[in-house]
PALO-240403 format. One record per residue (C-alpha): residue number from 1; chain; x, y, z. Coordinates in Angstrom, 3 decimals. Example, Ala and Ser with C-alpha at 12.3 -4.5 7.8 and 13.67 -1.06 7.14 Angstrom:
2
num->1 chaine->A xx->12.300 yy->-4.500 zz->7.800;
num->2 chaine->A xx->13.670 yy->-1.060 zz->7.140;
***
This chain:
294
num->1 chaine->A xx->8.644 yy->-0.480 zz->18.167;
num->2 chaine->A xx->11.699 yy->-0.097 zz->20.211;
num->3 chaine->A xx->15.002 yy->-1.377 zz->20.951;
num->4 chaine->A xx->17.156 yy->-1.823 zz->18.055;
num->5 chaine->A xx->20.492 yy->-1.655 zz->17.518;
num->6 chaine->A xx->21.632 yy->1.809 zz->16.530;
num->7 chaine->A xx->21.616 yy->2.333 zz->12.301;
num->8 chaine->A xx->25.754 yy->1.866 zz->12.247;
num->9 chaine->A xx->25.642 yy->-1.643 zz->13.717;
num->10 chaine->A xx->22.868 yy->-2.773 zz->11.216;
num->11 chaine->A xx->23.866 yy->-0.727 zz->8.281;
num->12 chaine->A xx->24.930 yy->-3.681 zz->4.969;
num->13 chaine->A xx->27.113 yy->-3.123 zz->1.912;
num->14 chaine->A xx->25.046 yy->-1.120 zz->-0.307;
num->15 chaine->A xx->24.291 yy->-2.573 zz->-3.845;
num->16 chaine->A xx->25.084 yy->-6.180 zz->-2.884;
num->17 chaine->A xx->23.224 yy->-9.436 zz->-1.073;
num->18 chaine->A xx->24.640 yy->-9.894 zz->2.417;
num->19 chaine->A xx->27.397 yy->-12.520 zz->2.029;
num->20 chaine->A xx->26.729 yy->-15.956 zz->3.393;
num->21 chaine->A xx->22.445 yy->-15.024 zz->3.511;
num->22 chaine->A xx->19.919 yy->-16.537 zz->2.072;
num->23 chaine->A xx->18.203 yy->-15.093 zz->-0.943;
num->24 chaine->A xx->13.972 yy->-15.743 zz->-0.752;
num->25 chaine->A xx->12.561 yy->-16.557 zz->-4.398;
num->26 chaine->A xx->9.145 yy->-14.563 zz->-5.145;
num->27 chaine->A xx->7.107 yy->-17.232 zz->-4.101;
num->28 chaine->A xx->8.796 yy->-17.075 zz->-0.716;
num->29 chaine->A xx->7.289 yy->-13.768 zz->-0.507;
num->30 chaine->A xx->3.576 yy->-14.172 zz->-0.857;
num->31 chaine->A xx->1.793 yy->-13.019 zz->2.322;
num->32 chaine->A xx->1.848 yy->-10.027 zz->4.571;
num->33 chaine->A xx->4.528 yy->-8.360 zz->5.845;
num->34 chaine->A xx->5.033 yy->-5.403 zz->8.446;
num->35 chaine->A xx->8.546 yy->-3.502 zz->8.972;
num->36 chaine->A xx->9.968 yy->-2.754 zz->12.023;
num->37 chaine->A xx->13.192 yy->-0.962 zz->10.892;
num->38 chaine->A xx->14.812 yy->1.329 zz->8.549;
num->39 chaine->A xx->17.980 yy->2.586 zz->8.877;
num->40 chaine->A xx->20.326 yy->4.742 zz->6.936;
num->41 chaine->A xx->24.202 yy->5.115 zz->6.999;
num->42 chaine->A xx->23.927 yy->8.679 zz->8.787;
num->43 chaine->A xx->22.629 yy->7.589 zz->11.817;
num->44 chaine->A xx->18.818 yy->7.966 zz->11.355;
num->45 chaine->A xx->16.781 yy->5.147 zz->12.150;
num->46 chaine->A xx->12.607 yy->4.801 zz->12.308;
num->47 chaine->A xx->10.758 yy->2.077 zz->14.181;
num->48 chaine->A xx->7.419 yy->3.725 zz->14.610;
num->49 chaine->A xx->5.881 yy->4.527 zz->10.943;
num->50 chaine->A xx->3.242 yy->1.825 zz->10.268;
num->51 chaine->A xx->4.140 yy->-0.097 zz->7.649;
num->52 chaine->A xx->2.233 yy->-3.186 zz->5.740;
num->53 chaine->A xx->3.137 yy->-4.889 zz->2.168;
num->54 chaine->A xx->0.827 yy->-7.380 zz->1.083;
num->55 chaine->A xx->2.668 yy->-9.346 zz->-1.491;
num->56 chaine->A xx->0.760 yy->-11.841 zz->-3.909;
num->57 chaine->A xx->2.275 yy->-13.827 zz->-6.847;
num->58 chaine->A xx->3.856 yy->-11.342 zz->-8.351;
num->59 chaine->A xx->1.559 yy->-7.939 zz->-7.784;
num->60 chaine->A xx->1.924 yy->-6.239 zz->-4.172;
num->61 chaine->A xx->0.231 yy->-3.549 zz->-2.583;
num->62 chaine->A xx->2.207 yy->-1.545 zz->0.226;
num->63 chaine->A xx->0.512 yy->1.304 zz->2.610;
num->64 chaine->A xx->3.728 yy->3.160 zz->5.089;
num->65 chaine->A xx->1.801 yy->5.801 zz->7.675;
num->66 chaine->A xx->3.469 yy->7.760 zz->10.135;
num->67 chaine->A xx->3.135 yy->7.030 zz->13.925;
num->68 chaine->A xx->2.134 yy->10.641 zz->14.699;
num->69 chaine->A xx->-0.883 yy->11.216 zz->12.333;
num->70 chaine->A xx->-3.825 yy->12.964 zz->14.081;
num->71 chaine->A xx->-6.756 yy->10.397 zz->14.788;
num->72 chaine->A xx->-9.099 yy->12.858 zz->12.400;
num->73 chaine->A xx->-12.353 yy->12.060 zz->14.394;
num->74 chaine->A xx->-13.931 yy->14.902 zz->13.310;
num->75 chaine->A xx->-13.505 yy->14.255 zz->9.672;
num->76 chaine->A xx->-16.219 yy->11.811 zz->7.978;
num->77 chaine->A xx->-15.554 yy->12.818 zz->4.433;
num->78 chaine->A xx->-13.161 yy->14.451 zz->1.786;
num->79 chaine->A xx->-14.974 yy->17.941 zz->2.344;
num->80 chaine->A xx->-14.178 yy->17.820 zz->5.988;
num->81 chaine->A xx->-10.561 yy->17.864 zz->6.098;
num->82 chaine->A xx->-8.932 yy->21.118 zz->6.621;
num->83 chaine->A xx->-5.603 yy->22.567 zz->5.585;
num->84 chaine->A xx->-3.808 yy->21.052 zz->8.397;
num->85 chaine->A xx->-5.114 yy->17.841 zz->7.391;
num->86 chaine->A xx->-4.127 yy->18.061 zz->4.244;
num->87 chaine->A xx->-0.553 yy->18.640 zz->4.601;
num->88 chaine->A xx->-0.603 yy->15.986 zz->7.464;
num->89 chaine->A xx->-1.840 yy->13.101 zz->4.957;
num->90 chaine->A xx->0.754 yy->13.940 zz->2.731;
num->91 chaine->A xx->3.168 yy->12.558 zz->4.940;
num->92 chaine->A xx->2.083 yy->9.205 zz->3.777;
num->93 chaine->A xx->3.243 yy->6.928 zz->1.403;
num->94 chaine->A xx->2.109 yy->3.833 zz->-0.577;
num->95 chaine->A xx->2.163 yy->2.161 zz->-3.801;
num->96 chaine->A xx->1.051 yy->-0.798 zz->-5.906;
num->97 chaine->A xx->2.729 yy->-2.844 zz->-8.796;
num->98 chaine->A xx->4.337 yy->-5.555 zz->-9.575;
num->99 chaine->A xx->7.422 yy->-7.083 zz->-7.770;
num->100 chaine->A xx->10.011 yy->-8.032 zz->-10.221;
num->101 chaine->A xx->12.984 yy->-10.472 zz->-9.946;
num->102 chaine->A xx->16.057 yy->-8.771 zz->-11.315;
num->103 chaine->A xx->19.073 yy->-10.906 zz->-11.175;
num->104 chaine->A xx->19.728 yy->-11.554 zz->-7.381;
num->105 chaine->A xx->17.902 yy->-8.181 zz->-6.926;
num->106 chaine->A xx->13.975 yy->-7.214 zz->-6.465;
num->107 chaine->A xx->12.244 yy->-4.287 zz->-8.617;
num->108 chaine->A xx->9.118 yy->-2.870 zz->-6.825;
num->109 chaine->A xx->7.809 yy->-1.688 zz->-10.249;
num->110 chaine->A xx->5.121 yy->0.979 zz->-9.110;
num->111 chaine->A xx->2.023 yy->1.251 zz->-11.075;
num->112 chaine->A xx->0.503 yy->3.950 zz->-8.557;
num->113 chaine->A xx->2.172 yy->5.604 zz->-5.831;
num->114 chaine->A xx->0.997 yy->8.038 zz->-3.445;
num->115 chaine->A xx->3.592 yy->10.780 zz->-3.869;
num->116 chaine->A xx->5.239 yy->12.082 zz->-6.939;
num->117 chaine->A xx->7.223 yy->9.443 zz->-9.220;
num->118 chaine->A xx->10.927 yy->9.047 zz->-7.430;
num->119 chaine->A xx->13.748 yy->9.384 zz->-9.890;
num->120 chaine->A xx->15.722 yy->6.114 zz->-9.137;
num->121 chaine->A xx->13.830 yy->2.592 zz->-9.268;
num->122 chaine->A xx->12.999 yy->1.175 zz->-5.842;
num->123 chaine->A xx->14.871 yy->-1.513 zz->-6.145;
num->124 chaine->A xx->16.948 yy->-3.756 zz->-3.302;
num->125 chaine->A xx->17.912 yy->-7.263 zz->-2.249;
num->126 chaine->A xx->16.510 yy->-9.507 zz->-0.071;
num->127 chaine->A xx->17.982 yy->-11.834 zz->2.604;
num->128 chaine->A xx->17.054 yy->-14.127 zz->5.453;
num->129 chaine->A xx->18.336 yy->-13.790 zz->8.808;
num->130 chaine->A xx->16.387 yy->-16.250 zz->10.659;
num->131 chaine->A xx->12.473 yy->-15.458 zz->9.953;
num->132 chaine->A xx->13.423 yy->-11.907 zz->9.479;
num->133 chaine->A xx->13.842 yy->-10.375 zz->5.567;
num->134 chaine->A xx->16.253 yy->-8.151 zz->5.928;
num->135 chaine->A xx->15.876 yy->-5.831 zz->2.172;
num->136 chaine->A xx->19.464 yy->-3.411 zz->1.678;
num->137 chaine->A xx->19.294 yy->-1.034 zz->-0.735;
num->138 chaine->A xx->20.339 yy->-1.224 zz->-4.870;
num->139 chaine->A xx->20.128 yy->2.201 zz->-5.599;
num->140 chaine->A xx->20.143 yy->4.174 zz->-2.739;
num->141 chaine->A xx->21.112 yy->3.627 zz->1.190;
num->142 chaine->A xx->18.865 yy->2.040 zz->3.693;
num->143 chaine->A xx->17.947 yy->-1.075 zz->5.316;
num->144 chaine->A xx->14.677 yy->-2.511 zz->5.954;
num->145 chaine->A xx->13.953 yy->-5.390 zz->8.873;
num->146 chaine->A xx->10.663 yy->-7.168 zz->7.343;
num->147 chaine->A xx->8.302 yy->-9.928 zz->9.606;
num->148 chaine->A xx->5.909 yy->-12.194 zz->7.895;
num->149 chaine->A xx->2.728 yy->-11.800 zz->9.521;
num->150 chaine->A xx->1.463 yy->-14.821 zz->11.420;
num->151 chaine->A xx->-2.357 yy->-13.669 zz->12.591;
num->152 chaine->A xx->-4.830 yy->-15.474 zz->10.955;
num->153 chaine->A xx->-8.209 yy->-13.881 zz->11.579;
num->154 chaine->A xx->-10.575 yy->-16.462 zz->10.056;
num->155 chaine->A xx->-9.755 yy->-19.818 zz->8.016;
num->156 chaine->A xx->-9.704 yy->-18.595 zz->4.132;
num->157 chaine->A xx->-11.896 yy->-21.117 zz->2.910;
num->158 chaine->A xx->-14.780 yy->-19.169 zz->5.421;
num->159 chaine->A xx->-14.118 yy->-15.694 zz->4.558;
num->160 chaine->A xx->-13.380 yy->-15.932 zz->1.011;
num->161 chaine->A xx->-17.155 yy->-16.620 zz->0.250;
num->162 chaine->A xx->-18.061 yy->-13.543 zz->2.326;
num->163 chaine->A xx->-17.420 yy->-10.704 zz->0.520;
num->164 chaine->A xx->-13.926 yy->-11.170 zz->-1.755;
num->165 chaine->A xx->-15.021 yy->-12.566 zz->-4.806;
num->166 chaine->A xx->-11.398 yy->-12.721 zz->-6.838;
num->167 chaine->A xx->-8.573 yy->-15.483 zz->-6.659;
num->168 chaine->A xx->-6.137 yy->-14.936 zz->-3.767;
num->169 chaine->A xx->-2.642 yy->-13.449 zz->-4.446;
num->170 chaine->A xx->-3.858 yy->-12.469 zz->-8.140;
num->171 chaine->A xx->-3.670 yy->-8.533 zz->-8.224;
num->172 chaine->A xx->-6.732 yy->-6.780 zz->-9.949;
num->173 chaine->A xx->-6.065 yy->-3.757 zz->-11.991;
num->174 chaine->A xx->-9.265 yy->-1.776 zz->-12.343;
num->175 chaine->A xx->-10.793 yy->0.497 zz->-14.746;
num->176 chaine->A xx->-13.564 yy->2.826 zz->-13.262;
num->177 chaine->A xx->-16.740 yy->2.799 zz->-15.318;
num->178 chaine->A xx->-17.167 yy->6.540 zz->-17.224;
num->179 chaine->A xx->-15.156 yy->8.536 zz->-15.333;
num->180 chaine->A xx->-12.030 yy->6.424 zz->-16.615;
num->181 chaine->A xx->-9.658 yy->6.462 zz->-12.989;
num->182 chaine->A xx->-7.949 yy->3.467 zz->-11.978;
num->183 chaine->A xx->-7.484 yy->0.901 zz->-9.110;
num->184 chaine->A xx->-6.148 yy->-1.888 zz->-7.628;
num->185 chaine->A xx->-7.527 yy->-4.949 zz->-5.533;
num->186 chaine->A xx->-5.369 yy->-7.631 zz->-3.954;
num->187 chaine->A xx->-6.340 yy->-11.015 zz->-1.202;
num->188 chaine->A xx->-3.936 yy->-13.031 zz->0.708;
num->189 chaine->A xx->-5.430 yy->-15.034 zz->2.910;
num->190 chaine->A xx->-7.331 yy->-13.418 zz->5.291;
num->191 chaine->A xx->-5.597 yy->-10.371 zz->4.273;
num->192 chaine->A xx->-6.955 yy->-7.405 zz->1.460;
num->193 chaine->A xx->-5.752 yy->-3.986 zz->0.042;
num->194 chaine->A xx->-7.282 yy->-1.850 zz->-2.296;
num->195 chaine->A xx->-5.296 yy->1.224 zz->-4.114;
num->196 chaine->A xx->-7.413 yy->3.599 zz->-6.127;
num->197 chaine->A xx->-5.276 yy->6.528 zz->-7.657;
num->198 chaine->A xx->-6.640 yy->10.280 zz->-7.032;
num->199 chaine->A xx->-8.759 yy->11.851 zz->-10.103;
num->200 chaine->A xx->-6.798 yy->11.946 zz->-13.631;
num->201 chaine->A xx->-7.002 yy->15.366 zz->-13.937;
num->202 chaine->A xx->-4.693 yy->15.489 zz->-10.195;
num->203 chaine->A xx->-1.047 yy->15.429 zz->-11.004;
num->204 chaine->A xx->1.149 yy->17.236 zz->-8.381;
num->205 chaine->A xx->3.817 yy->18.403 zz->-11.597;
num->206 chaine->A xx->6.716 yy->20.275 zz->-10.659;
num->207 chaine->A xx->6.996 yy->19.011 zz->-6.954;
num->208 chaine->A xx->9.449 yy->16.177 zz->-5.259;
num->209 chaine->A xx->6.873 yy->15.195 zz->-2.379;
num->210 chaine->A xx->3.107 yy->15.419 zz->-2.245;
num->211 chaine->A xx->3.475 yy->17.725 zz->0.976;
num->212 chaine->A xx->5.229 yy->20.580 zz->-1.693;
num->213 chaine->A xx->2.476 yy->19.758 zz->-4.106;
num->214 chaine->A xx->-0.343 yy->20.611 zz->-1.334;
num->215 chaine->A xx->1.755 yy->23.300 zz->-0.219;
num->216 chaine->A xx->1.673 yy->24.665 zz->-3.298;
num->217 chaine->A xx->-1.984 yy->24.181 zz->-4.206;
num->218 chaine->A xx->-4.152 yy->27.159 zz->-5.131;
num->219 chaine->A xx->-7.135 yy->26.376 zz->-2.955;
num->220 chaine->A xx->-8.193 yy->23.989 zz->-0.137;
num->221 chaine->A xx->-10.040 yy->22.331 zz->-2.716;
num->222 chaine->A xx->-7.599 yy->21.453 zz->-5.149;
num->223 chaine->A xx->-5.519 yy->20.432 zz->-1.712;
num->224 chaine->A xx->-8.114 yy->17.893 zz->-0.940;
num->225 chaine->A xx->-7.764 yy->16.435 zz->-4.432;
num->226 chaine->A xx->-4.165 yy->16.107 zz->-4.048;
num->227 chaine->A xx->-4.878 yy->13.174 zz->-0.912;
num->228 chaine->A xx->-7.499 yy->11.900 zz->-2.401;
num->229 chaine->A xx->-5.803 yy->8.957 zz->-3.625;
num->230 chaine->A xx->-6.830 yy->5.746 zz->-1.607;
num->231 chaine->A xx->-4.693 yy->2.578 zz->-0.253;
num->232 chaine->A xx->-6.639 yy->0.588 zz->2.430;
num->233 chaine->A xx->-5.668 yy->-2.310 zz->4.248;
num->234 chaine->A xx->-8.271 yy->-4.757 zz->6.089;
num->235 chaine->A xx->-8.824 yy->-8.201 zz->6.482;
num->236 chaine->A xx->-11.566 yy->-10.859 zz->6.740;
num->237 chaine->A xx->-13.505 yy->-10.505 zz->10.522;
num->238 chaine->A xx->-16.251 yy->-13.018 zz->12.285;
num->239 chaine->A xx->-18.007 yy->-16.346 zz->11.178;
num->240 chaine->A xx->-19.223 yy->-14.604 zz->7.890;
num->241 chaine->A xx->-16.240 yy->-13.442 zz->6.732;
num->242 chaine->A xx->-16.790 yy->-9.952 zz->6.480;
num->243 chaine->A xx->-13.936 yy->-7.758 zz->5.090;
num->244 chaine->A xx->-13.549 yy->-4.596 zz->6.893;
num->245 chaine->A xx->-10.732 yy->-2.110 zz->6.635;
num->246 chaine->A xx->-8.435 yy->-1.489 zz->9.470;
num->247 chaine->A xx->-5.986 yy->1.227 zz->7.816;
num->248 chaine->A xx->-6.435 yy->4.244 zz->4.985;
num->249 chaine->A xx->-4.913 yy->6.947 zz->3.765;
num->250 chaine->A xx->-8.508 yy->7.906 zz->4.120;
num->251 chaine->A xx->-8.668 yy->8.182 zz->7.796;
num->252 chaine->A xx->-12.743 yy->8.044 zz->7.697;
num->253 chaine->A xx->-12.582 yy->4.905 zz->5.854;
num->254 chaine->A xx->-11.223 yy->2.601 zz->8.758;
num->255 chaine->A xx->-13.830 yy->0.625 zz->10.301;
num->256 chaine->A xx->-16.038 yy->0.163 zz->6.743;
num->257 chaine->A xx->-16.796 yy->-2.672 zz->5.344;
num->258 chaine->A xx->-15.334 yy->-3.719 zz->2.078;
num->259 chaine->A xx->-17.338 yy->-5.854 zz->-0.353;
num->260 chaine->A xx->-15.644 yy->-6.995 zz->-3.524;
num->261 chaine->A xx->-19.021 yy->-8.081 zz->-5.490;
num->262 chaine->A xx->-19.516 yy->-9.501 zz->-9.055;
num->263 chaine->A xx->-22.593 yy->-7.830 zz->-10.959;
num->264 chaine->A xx->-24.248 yy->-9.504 zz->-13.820;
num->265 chaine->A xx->-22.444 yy->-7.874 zz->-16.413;
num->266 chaine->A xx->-19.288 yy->-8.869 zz->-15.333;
num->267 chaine->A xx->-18.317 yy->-5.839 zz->-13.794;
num->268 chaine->A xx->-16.660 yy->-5.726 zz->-10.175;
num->269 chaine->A xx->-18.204 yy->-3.240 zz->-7.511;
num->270 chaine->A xx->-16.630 yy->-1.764 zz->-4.698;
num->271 chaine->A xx->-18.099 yy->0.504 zz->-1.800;
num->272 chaine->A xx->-17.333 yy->4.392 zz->-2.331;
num->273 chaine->A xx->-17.976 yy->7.669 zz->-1.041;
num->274 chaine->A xx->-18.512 yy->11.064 zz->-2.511;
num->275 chaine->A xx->-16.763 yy->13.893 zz->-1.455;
num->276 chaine->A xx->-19.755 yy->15.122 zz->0.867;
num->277 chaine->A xx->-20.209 yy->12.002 zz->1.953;
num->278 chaine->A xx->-22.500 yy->10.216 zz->0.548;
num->279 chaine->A xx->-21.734 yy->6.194 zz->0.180;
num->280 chaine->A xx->-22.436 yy->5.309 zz->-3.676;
num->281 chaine->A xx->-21.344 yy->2.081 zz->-5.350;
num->282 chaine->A xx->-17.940 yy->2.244 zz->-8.134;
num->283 chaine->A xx->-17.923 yy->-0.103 zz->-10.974;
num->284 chaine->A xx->-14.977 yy->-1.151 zz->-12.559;
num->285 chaine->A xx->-13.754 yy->-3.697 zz->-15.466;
num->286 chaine->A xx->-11.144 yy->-5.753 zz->-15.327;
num->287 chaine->A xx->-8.204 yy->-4.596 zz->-16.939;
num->288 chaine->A xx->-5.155 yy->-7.134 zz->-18.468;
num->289 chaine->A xx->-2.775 yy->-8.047 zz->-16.250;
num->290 chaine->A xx->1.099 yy->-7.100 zz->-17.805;
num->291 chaine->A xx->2.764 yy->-9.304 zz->-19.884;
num->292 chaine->A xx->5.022 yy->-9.932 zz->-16.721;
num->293 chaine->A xx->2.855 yy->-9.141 zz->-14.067;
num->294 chaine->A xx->-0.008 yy->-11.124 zz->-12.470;
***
């Protein structure tokens, strides 16, 4: 996205609401939004990294890619991607939590996150300036420009039958059957994301971003497991309301459908794939939402 004003003409008072804005309350917030700007006080500015944030009633999922990813059409699995791959997924970022009302500020609690844990909270304030939410920073210096997204690709009340069986804008926090990992599953209208963190036994210590961590990694192998870690976005397509993801930290994952489904038991199933390849069904339980969090 281009033409915006240079990061000194949009830069706001760091640590405070913009005077004379409008503040949005959380329910303001529910739906999906895509940024268009960030800016810092030095100058540097980026319109092009894809962002999405799919807010609910309180839990959020958020997926940020950069604009000059390779398209990875040779790679159909974890196994494919080479070292160059590796370090080129690590450029990503995303997270999942709950969004927190602080005063007249906003806490992005993260539950899971993509890279290693940041040492300040990602905290910030919100304000309208017309339809945009413009979000300045608490803690450290930025400024986000945020647009609600308008695109509605099928009525709810069709697609919600169709493969999304969960209450919209409740976030699910997921417990994987056995091998103990965790997830996440959010709807919003016609809107989904799904976050499922890397294996337990991955934890990039002893590194500020994930691209150090894969630097740093012993083998390819052990690089692979470092971007494992999954945040999709997709939302509901055609009469039968089919959910079908559109974005992934998983590049091979874009373009699969993604079923939500209810098995006797009570467990929840989602669509996976092994590291070769093969597709195989994960079953999770339901975990409790936070005593704060829903």
């Amino acid at each position: 996205m281009t033409g915006f004003a240079s990061a000194a003409s949009v830069s706001l008072p760091i640590g405070e609401t913009p005077c004379g804005q409008v503040t949005p309350g959380l329910a303001d917030l529910q739906g999906l939004w895509t940024r268009s700007l960030i800016a810092w006080p030095d100058g540097r500015q980026d319109t092009t990294t894809q962002v999405v944030w799919l807010q609910g009633k309180a839990g959020y999922i958020d997926l940020r890619q950069p604009a000059d990813l390779p398209d990875f059409a040779s790679v159909r699995c974890l196994n494919d991607l080479t070292w160059d791959d590796c370090r080129a997924l690590a450029a990503q970022q995303g997270f999942a939590g709950t969004l927190l009302e602080d005063g007249t500020a906003f806490v992005w609690e993260r539950e899971l996150d993509y890279q290693p844990a940041e040492p300040t909270p990602d905290s910030g304030f919100l304000a309208w300036q017309d339809t945009m939410l413009v979000e300045t920073g608490r803690h450290q210096p930025y400024v986000e420009h945020w647009h609600r997204a308008t695109e509605l690709p099928t009525p709810v009340e069709e697609a919600q039958p169709g493969g999304w069986h969960a209450a919209e804008g409740v976030l699910l926090r997921l417990r994987a059957r056995g091998a103990g990992g965790s997830a996440m599953a959010l709807r919003v209208g016609p809107y989904f994301m799904f976050a499922q963190a890397a294996s337990p036994s991955v934890t990039p210590t002893q590194a500020n971003t994930l691209a150090e961590a894969v630097e740093r990694a012993d083998t390819l192998q052990a690089a692979r497991a470092l971007v494992a870690c999954e945040i999709s976005f997709g939302h509901v397509q055609g009469p039968d309301g089919l959910p079908v993801i559109m974005r992934s930290t998983l590049p091979w994952r874009v373009g699969s459908p993604f079923h939500l489904s209810v098995m006797a038991d009570g467990a929840l199933a989602t669509p996976g794939q092994e590291a070769d390849g093969q597709p195989c069904t994960l079953l999770w339980d339901r975990q409790p939402a936070l005593s704060h969090a829903a």
